[in-house]
C-alpha positions in Angstrom: 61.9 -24.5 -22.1 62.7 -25.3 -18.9 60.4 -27.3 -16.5 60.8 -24.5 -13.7 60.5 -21.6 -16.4 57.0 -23.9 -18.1 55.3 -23.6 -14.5 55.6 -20.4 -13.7 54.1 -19.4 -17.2 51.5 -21.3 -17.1 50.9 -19.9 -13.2 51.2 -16.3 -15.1 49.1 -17.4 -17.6 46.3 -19.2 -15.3 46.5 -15.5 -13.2 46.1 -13.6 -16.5 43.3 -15.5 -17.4 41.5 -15.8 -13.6 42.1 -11.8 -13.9 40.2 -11.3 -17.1 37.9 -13.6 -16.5 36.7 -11.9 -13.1 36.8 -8.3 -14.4 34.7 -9.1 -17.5 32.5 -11.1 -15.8 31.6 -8.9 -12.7 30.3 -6.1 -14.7 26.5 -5.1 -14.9 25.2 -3.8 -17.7 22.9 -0.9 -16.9 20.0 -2.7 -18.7 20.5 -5.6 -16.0 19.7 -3.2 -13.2 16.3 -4.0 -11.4 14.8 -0.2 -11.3 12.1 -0.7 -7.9 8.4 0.9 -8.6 7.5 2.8 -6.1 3.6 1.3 -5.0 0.9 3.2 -6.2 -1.0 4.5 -3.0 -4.6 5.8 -4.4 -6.2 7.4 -1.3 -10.0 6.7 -1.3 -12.5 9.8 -0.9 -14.8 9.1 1.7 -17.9 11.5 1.6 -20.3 9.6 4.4 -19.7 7.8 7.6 -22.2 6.1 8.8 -22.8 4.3 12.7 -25.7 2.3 12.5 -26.6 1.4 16.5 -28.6 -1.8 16.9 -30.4 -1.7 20.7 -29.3 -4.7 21.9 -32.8 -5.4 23.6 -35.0 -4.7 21.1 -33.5 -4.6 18.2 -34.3 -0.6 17.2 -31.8 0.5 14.8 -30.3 4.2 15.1 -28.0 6.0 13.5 -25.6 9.1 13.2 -24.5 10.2 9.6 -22.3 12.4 8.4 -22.1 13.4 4.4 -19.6 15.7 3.1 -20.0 15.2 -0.7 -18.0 18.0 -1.6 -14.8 17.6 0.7 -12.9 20.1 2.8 -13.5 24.0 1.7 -16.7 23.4 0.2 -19.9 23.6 2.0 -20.7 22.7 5.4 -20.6 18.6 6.5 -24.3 17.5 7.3 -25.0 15.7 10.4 -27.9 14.0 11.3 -28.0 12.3 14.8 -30.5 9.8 16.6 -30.7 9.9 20.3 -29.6 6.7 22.4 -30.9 5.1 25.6 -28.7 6.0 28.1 -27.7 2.6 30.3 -28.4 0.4 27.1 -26.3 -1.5 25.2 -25.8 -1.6 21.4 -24.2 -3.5 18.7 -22.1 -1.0 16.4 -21.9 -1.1 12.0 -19.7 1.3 10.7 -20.1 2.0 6.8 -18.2 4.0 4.6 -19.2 5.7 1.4 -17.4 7.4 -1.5 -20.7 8.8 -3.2 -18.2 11.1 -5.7 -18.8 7.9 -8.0 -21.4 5.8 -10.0 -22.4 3.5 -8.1 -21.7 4.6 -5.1 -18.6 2.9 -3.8 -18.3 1.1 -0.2 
């Protein structure tokens, strides 16, 4: 063979092989494929709210409550409500309460 004729087959050849090399190698197999999961968002139930008023002066505790234990449709929400000084200041505790479970969760 000739000199010019041996370069330009082993250019072809060099192509032919970059070719197959890059179309073999640039395929995914589907098992590869990262599938995302979707984050599990579990709403909570909460059935009582609690505000627990502290009297900032005396320390009195008061509170308004309300319990729904069995949720929307059922029967009626229960509120129970302490009067507050007007003019005073208080210090504010909010609890919530899912009491659907044993023990009650918080």
């Amino acid at each position: 063979m000739e000199p010019a004729q041996m370069k330009i087959d082993r250019r072809i050849a060099w192509m032919l092989s970059l070719l197959v090399f890059t179309s073999v190698s640039c395929k995914k197999d589907k098992d590869d494929e990262v599938v995302p999961i979707a984050p599990v968002n579990e709403e909570e139930v909460i059935t009582t709210v609690i505000l627990k008023f502290i009297h900032d002066s005396d320390g009195v505790e008061r509170e308004l409550r309300f319990t729904d234990v069995d949720g929307a449709g059922g029967n009626a929400p229960v509120y129970l409500i302490d009067s507050l000084d007007a003019s005073a200041s208080y210090t504010v505790e909010t609890i919530l309460l899912n009491e659907t479970t044993t023990p009650v969760d918080t």
